[in-house]
DOPA-511415 format. One line per 8 residues: number of its first residue (from 1); for each residue y, z, x of C-alpha. Coordinates in steps of 0.5 Angstrom, whole numbers, plus 500, padded with zeros to 3 digits. Each point is the difference from the previous one (the first is absolute). Example, Ala and Ser with C-alpha at 12.3 -4.5 7.8 and 13.67 -1.06 7.14 Angstrom:
% residues 2
1	491 516 525  507 498 502
//
This chain:
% residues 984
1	300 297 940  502 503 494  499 494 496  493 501 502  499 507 498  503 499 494  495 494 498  494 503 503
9	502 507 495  500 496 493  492 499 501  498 504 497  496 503 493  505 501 494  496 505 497  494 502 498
17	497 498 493  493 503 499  494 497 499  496 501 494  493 500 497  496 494 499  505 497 505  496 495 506
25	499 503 506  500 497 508  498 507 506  500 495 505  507 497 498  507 503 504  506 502 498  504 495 496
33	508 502 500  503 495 495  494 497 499  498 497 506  496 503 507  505 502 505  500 497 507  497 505 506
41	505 503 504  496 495 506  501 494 494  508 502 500  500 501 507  498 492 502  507 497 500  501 493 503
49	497 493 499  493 499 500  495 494 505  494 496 500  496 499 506  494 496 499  495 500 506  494 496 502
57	494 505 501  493 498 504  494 503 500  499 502 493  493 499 497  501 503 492  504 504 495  498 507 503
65	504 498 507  507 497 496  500 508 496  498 502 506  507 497 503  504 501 494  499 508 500  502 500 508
73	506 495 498  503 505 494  499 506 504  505 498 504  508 502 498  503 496 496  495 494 497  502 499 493
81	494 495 499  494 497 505  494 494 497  495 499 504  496 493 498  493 500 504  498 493 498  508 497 503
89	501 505 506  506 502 497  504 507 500  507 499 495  504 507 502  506 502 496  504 504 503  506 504 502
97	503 499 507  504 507 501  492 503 501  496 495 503  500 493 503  496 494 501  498 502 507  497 507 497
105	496 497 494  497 495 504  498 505 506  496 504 494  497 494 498  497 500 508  499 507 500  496 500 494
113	496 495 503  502 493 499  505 495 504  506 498 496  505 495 501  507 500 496  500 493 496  508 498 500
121	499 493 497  497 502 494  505 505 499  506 496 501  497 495 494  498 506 495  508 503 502  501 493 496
129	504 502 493  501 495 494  506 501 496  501 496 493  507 499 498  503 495 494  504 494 501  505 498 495
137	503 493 499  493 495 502  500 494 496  494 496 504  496 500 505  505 497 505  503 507 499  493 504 501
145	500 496 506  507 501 503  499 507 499  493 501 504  503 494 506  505 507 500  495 505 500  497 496 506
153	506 500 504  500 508 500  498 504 506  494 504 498  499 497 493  491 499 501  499 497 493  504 498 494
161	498 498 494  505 497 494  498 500 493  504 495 495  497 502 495  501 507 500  506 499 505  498 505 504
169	499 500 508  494 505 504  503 500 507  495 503 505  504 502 506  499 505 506  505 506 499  501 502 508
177	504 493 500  503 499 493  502 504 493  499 497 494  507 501 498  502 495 506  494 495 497  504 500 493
185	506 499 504  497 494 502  499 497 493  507 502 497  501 495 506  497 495 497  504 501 494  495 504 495
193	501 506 498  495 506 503  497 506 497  495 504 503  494 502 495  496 504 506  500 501 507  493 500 502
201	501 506 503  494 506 500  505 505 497  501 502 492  506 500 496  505 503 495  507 498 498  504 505 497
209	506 502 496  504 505 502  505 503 495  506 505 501  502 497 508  507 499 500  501 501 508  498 496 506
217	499 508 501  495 501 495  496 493 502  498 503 507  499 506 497  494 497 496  498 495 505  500 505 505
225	495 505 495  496 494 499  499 498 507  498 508 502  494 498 496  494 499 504  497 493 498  506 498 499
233	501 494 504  507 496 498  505 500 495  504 493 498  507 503 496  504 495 495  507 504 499  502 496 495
241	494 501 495  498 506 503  493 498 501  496 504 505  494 495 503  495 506 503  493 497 504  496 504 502
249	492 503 501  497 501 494  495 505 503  506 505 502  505 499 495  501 497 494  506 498 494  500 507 496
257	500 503 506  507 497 502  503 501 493  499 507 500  503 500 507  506 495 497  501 505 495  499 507 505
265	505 497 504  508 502 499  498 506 495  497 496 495  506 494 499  496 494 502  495 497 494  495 495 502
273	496 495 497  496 493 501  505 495 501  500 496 493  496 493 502  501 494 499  503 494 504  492 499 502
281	496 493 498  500 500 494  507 501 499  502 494 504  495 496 496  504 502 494  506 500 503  498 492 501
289	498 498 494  506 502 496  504 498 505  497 493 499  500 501 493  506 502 499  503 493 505  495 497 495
297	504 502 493  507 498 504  497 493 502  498 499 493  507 502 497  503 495 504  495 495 501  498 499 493
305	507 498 497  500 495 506  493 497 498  503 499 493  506 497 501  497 495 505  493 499 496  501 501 493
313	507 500 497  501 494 503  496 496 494  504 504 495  505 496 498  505 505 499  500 505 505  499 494 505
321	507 498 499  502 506 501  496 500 507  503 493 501  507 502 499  504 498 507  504 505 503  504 497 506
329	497 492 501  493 500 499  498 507 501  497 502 495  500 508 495  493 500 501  500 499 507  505 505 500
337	496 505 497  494 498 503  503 500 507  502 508 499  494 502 497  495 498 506  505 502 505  499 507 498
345	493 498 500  500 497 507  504 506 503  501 506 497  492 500 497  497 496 506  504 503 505  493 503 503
353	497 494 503  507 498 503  499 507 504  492 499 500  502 493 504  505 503 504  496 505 503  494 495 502
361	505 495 503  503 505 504  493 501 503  498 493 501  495 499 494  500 497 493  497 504 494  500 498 492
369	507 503 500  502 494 504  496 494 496  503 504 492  507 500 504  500 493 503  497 497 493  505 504 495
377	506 499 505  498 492 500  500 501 492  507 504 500  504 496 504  498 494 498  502 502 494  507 502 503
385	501 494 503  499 496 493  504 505 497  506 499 505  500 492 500  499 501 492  507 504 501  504 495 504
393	497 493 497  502 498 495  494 495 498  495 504 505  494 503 495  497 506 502  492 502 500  499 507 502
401	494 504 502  502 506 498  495 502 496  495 498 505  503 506 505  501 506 495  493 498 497  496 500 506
409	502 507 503  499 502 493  493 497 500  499 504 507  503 507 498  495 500 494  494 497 505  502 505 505
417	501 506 494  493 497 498  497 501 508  502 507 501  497 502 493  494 497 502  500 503 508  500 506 496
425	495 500 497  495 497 506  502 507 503  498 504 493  494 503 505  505 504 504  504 504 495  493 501 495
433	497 504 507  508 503 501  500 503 493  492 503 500  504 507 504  502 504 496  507 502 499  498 508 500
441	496 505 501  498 506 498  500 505 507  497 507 501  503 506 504  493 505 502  501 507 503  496 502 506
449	494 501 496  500 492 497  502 503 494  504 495 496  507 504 499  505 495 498  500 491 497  505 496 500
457	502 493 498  502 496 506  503 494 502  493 496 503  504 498 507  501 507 501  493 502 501  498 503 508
465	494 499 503  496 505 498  503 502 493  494 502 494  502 496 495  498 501 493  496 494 496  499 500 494
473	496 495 495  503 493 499  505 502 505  500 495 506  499 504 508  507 501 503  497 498 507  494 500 505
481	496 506 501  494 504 499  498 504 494  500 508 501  498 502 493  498 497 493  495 494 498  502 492 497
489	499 493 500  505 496 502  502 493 499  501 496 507  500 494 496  507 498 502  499 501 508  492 498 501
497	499 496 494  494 504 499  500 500 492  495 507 499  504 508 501  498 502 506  498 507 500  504 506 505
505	499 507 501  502 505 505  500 496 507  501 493 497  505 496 502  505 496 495  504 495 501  508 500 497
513	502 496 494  493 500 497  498 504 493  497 507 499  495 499 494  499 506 498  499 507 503  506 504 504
521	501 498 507  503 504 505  501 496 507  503 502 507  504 493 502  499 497 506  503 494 501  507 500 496
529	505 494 501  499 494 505  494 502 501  495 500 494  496 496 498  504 496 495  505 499 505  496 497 505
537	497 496 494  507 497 499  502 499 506  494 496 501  501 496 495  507 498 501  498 498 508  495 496 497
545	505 496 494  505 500 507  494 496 505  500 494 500  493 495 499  500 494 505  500 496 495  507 501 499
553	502 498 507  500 493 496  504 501 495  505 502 506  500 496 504  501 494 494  507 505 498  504 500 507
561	501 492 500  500 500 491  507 501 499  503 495 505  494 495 499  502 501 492  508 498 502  498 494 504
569	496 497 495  505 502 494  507 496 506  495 495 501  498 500 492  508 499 498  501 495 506  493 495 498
577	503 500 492  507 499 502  499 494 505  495 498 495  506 499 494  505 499 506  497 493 501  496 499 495
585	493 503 502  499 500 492  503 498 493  506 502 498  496 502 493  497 505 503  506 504 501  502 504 494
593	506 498 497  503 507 500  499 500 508  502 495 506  495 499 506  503 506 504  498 506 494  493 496 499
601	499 502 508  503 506 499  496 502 495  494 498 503  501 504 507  503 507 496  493 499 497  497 499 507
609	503 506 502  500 505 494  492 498 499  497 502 506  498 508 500  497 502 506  500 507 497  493 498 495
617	497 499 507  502 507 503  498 502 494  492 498 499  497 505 505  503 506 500  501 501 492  493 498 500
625	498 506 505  504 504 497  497 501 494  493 499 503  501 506 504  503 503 494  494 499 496  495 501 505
633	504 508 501  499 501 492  493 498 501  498 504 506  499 495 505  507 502 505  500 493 504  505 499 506
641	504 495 500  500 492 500  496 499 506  494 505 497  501 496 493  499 493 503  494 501 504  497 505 495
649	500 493 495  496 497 506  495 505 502  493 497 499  496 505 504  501 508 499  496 505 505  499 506 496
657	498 507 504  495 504 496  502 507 500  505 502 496  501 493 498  493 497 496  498 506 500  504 507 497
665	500 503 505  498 507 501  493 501 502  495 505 498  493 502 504  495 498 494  494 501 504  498 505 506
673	493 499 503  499 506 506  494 498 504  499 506 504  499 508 496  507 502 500  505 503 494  504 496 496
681	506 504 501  498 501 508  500 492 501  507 499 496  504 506 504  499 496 507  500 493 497  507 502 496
689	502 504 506  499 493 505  504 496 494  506 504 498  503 498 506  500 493 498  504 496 495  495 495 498
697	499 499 493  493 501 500  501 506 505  504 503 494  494 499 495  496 503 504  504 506 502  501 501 491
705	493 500 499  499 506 506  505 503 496  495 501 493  496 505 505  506 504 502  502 502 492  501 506 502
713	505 498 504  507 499 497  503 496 507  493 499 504  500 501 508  495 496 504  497 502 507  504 499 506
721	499 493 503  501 498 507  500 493 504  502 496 493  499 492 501  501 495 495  498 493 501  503 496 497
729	496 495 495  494 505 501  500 508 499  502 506 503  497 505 506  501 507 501  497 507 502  500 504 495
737	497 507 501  497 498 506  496 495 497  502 491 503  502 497 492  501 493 498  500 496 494  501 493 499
745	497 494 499  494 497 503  503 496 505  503 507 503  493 503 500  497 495 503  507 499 506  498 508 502
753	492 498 499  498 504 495  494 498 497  500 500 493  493 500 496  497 495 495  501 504 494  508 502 502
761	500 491 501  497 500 493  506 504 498  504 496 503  498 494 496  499 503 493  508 502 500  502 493 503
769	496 497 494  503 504 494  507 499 504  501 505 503  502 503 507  495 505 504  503 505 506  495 502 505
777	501 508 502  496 501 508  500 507 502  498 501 508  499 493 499  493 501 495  502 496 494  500 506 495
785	503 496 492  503 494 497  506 500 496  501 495 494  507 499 499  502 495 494  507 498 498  500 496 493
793	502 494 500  507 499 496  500 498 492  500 493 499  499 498 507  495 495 500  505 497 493  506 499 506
801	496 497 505  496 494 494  507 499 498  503 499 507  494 495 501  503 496 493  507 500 503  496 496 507
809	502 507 505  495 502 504  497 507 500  498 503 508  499 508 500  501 503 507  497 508 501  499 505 506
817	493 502 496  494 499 502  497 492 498  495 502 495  506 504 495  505 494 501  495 495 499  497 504 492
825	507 501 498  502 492 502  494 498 495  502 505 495  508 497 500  498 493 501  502 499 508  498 495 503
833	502 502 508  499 505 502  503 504 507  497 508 501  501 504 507  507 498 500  506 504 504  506 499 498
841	502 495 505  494 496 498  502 499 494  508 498 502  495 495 504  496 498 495  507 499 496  502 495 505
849	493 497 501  502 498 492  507 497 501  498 496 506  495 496 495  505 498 496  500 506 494  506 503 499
857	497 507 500  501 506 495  498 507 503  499 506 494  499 507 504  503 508 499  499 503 506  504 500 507
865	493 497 503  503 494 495  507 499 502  498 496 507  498 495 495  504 500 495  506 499 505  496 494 502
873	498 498 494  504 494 496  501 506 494  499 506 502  498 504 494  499 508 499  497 504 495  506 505 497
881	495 506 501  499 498 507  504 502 507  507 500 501  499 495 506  495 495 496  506 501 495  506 498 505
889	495 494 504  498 497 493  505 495 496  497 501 493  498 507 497  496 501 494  503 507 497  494 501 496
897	494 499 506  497 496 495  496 494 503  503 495 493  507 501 504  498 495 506  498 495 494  509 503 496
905	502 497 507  497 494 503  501 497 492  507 503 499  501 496 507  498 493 498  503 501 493  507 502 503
913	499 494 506  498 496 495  507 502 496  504 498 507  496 494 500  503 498 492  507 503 503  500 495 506
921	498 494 496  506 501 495  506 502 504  498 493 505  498 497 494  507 501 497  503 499 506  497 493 502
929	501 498 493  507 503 497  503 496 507  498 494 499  501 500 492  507 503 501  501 494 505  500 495 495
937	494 498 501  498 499 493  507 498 497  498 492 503  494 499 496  501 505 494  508 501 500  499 508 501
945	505 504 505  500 508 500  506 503 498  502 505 506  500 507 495  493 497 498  497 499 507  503 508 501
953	497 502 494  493 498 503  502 503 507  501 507 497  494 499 495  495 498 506  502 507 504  497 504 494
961	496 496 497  497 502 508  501 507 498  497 500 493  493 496 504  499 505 504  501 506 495  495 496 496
969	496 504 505  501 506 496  495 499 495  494 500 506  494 502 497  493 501 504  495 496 500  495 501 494
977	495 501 504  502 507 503  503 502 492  492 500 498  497 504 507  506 505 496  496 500 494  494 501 503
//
């Protein structure tokens, strides 16, 4: 208890600076001790984990009845968040089960009117969480196999994906069955070592350091200060390090919090900072390369006097007598020396594929660690048994491999020095969008007033939701938020791609790591963390370079038989040589005088087993995949994964929505007709009143227009409506003022038989001619105006659809509106097929009708109308400025809701399969040719053999040059076509 008070006490103002003259100020803003707001006593009092409840509610008929249930739902004790979607009769609660219960939100559903059902199911998979941890120690896909084969085998594990390329696993699991720490005890069972990158947990994290703790003492009195703290939802310690991992909810606490508290505990002898960073992935990846290079250079020191005194000395007269003096019988000095040498080599230098076949025997498989290890070891001991015979015969002349052991893991060190190199760099993508963070920020402290009193440069993870950070010009923004005060441009280019400065003033919101051009902004945080956007846009990328495509399922299936298949055939190589010379299958010329027919087989199966790589094969789609979604990232075309690559490379028919998609957007009324004697202002204030409560994009286009004949009126208040009723498809009916309102389409007028005249049909017609859409407004059921409403077709539209048709992708336009605009704004772009009336599950059918004629079917929307479609669709494809549903159910996003964006992603698609292709080719290529050469199928007819250091020169070689193919990827350009439209 007293631990709490203490805590609680420490937050608080540490004095007051005044504010100046000229200095911004925010009325509206509260208080903010510290620079940042304080929670509410009601916030603070909230203790306990929080719940999500989802419900399947009927009876629903538009977005006035969802808001009409979210406002009987959050009067309720206890609800931290409740969402209504009208379109899919979903409601989603949060909330906190010490104040309420499922039974309590569903009975308020009911009594609000409508029938409510918990949905438990859907729940359950949304409970579903994906943690990514980092495996060390994979050399091949018979180690990504045998580790996945281990993650199926674990109870609750859903889904688990393991990367080779990155060597990274992201593992699906149930948190009710299993934890991810038993999860990465799974795969140290394999033999790998396991490090947690993230849980998947919905929860942020700090980790700090904490100077000044001597005691077991002092370490609980600072967990229990932190612990005191609400929002503060667990605490990993690590004694030795003195390391305090914090998680917590960002919308209660936050890490300056806990570092002033740190520092208030025990009289102030505690100090508190963010725990130095590293041990992360590209830590590792340096780790790795030089550990690599360093293994390379050792080699090199050993290796290169073993490659002399065996392939060079030996034609120089003097040094080869010295090499050729005998110590006991036949043995000889360089024998000797070159015996020592590649023992260091084989051992101590290539110790790690002992150990690497070692712990893949154990568990049952064989991986490339077992073809280095039997093809050196052939080498070596052979040599050995030489140089023994040599040692205790006196006539017996020893041949050695010796060369060809050290040789071979030294070719592979500098191959797999090279591939990680390489690797690296397809992952270039990740670390370019990590680095666009700032590393501070500039913080401000206000009064009560919302003056600024105080700024402050502080570390950027230190910043809370809610913090007024200060911008300045060519300043990156610290974090998402919303501008309070000042004006600017900024540059967005590193997330959207979008190329122009975007405008920002009071109200706007910006995005974190893009670049204030020009003015001083003052923004309020929102999203701090895991949760913004650059985060999510990360994560998104790195889930995507982690899926597999179908297509890899090949090379798969290809690597579980490659390496036993490439022992059998390297067995049967040296026994089908030996046989051969044994019973005089060939002359005896062929056999080099150096050599009997015994080490002429040996030879040729060492070949065998160390040319064969299975590694380039696993290798071809992912490295591939990686860099496209890389390159699709910094372009503004974020594409999810493998799966979305490879269908998007097929797409040969796009189903484009109209609003918001071909066209801008945002409609504007651009002609009234009245038909009856009445006031402008009159007719807009009950139209307006019928309309507000409707979230449809022309009914806001509506109510804006209204608002120009209230400008006396800062916040405009419309009459008081009765009996809402939205049609979906058609309009609205209300009572407003006691008069019946409906406004909508014809086909509504005529559904609730009204007669509409000739001059109003005329009307009608005008506006579908000039592409535009006309909105028909009865009151006491008499016809009473016309409304033309136009929403201007997005800026080289037509150019996108002629380009579509030249790369043979059928164009087909599905829209709620009426048939006459469809059918203007299809001319205009130049689509042929058209599909108007449509209700979002006519176009999910209209998808499917598609598919079941033989087209894979793109589908390109931004509403939650949209995302039924998309799901169905192949590709689902989302406007960045659309819905967050479109978003989520889509599997491409165009950042920049540029239409040339659906031509970035079907190109950059074809172009990285295409690469895959050119990748496959190669790595089946080598291998269907490298073995049989390696086999001697040349030496009969030519006399040529492959030296074993050689063939495993080519074997390493063939992995990068695999690696350096798909990096080629990086130099993707868009097609020329779009760069005119640009300049245009």
């Amino acid at each position: 208890m007293a631990a709490k008070f203490l805590s609680l006490a420490c937050i608080g103002p540490k004095g007051s600076e005044g504010g100046g003259l000229g200095r911004p100020h925010y009325p509206s803003m509260p208080k903010y001790p510290n620079g940042r707001v304080v929670a509410s006593d009601e916030e603070k009092n909230i203790e306990g984990a929080e719940a999500r409840a989802l419900f399947a509610v009927t009876g629903m008929s538009c977005s006035a009845c969802a808001a009409s249930i979210e406002k009987a739902i959050k009067r309720l004790p206890g609800i931290k968040e409740a969402v209504v979607d009208f379109l899919n009769n979903r409601a989603l609660v949060t909330f906190y089960p010490i104040y309420v219960n499922e039974e309590s939100i569903r009975e308020t559903i009911e009594d609000a009117g409508f029938q409510a059902t918990l949905v438990e199911d859907e729940m359950n998979e949304k409970s579903i969480r994906a943690c990514r941890i980092q495996i060390k120690g994979m050399t091949c896909t018979s180690c990504s196999s045998t580790v996945e084969s281990a993650f199926q085998a674990v109870p609750g594990v859903q889904k688990a994906q393991v990367a080779l390329a990155t060597e990274e696993a992201e593992v699906h699991y149930d948190p009710k069955i299993i934890s991810y720490s038993k999860i990465m005890e799974a795969i140290e069972d394999t033999g790998f070592e396991a490090i947690l990158i993230s849980t998947g947990e919905d929860r942020s994290k700090i980790h700090l350091k904490i100077e000044g703790i001597r005691t077991d003492n002092s370490m609980r009195m600072v967990e229990n200060s932190l612990r005191a703290l609400p929002g503060v939802q667990d605490i990993d310690i690590d004694y030795e390090l003195r390391k305090f991992s914090v998680s917590y909810k960002s919308d209660l606490t936050g890490p300056r919090t806990f570092i002033h508290i740190v520092e208030c505990t025990g009289s102030g002898q505690f100090k508190a900072m963010i725990f130095p960073e590293g041990g992360g992935r590209e830590a590792h990846r340096q780790e790795k390369i030089k550990r690599y290079y360093k293994s390379f250079l050792w080699s090199l020191v050993f290796t290169l006097p073993v490659f002399l005194t065996s392939m060079v000395f030996m034609y120089i007269p003097r040094l080869k007598h010295g090499l050729d003096t005998k110590v006991v019988n036949m043995l000889s000095v360089g024998e000797v020396l070159r015996w020592v040498l590649s023992t260091a080599v084989q051992f101590i230098i290539g110790r790690q594929f002992y150990i690497g076949s070692y712990k893949a025997l154990r568990r049952g498989y064989a991986n490339m660690d077992v073809l280095i290890a039997l093809g050196t070891n052939a080498a070596y001991f052979y040599s050995v048994y030489s140089v023994f015979k040599a040692a205790t015969s006196p006539n017996f002349k020893a041949t050695d491999f010796f060369e060809t052991s050290s040789m071979l893991i030294s070719f592979i060190l500098l191959g797999k020095y090279l591939e990680v190199l390489a690797k690296g760099k397809t992952s270039e993508a990740i670390a370019k969008l990590m680095d666009l963070a700032p590393d501070t920020a500039k913080l401000l402290t206000l009064d009560s007033e919302g003056n600024v009193m105080r700024e402050e440069e502080v570390d950027n993870r230190l910043i809370q939701k809610n913090d007024v950070i200060k911008i300045i010009p060519g300043a990156k923004i610290a974090s998402d938020g919303l501008v309070i005060w000042g004006q600017s441009y900024v540059n967005e280019s590193m997330i959207t791609g979008e190329a122009r400065p975007v405008a920002k003033r009071k109200g706007d919101a910006v995005i974190g790591g893009t670049v204030n051009e020009n003015g001083v902004l003052h923004i309020k945080a929102t999203r701090v963390g895991s949760e913004s956007a650059l985060s999510k846009i990360v994560r998104l990328v790195e889930s995507a370079q982690m899926a597999k495509a179908p297509v890899q399922k090949f090379a798969d299936r290809i690597s579980k038989f490659f390496v036993p298949l490439v022992i059998f055939i390297s067995f049967s190589t040296w026994l089908a040589w030996f046989l051969a010379g044994k019973f005089d299958g060939y002359p005896k010329g062929w056999i080099p005088s150096s050599m009997d027919n015994f080490q002429l087989a040996l030879q040729f199966g060492i070949s065998v087993m160390v040319i064969a790589c299975p590694c380039a094969l696993v290798l071809a789609t992912p490295t591939a995949v990686m860099v496209g979604t890389g390159v699709g990232a910094s372009q503004g075309v974020l594409i999810k994964g493998g799966q979305a690559l490879e269908n998007a490379h097929k797409v040969n028919c796009i189903v484009f929505d109209k609003t918001g998609t071909l066209t801008i957007g945002k409609p504007v009324v651009v002609n009234t007709r009245l038909l009856k004697t009445m006031a402008l202002r009159e007719f807009y204030e009950l139209v307006a009143a019928a309309e507000v409560n409707s979230e449809h994009p022309l009914a806001k286009a509506i109510v804006e227009h209204a608002k120009k004949f209230k400008e006396d009126e800062e916040n405009p208040v419309w009459p008081e409506v009765q009996h809402f009723e939205a049609i979906t498809g058609h309009g609205v009916k209300a009572i407003v003022m006691n008069k019946e309102i409906i406004v909508g389409n014809k086909s509504l007028m005529c559904h609730e038989n009204i007669a509409i005249p000739l001059d109003a049909e005329e009307t009608l017609a005008e506006t579908e001619d000039w592409a535009q859409t006309g909105i028909l407004v009865a009151i006491d059921r008499h016809l009473v105006g016309v409304l033309a409403i136009s929403d201007p077709l997005k800026p080289a539209a037509g150019e996108v659809i002629s380009i579509l048709k030249s790369m043979k992708v059928r164009s087909i336009m599905v829209t709620g509106d009426n048939w006459g605009t469809a059918n203007s704004i299809s001319k205009e772009v130049g689509i042929n097929t058209v599909i108007a009336e449509a209700k979002p599950e006519h176009k999910e059918e209209q998808v499917k009708e598609l598919q079941a004629s033989g087209y894979v079917v793109a589908m390109v929307g931004d509403g939650i109308n949209d995302s039924p479609a998309l799901v169905a669709a192949d590709v689902g494809m989302a406007i960045g400025a659309g819905t967050d549903i479109a978003i989520e159910a889509a599997d491409i996003v165009l950042m920049k809701s540029n239409l040339e964006d659906v031509i970035t992603a079907i190109d950059l698609s074809r172009k990285t399969f295409s690469r895959i292709r050119m990748n496959y080719i190669w790595a089946l290529g080598y291998n269907l040719l490298g073995i049989p050469i390696a086999a001697g199928a040349l030496f009969p007819s030519t006399g040529f053999h492959l030296p074993p250091w050689i063939a495993g020169a080519a074997m390493a070689a063939s992995s990068v040059s695999v690696v350096c193919c798909s990096l080629l990827l990086k130099n993707y350009n868009r097609p020329k076509s779009l760069d005119n439209l640009e300049r245009k």
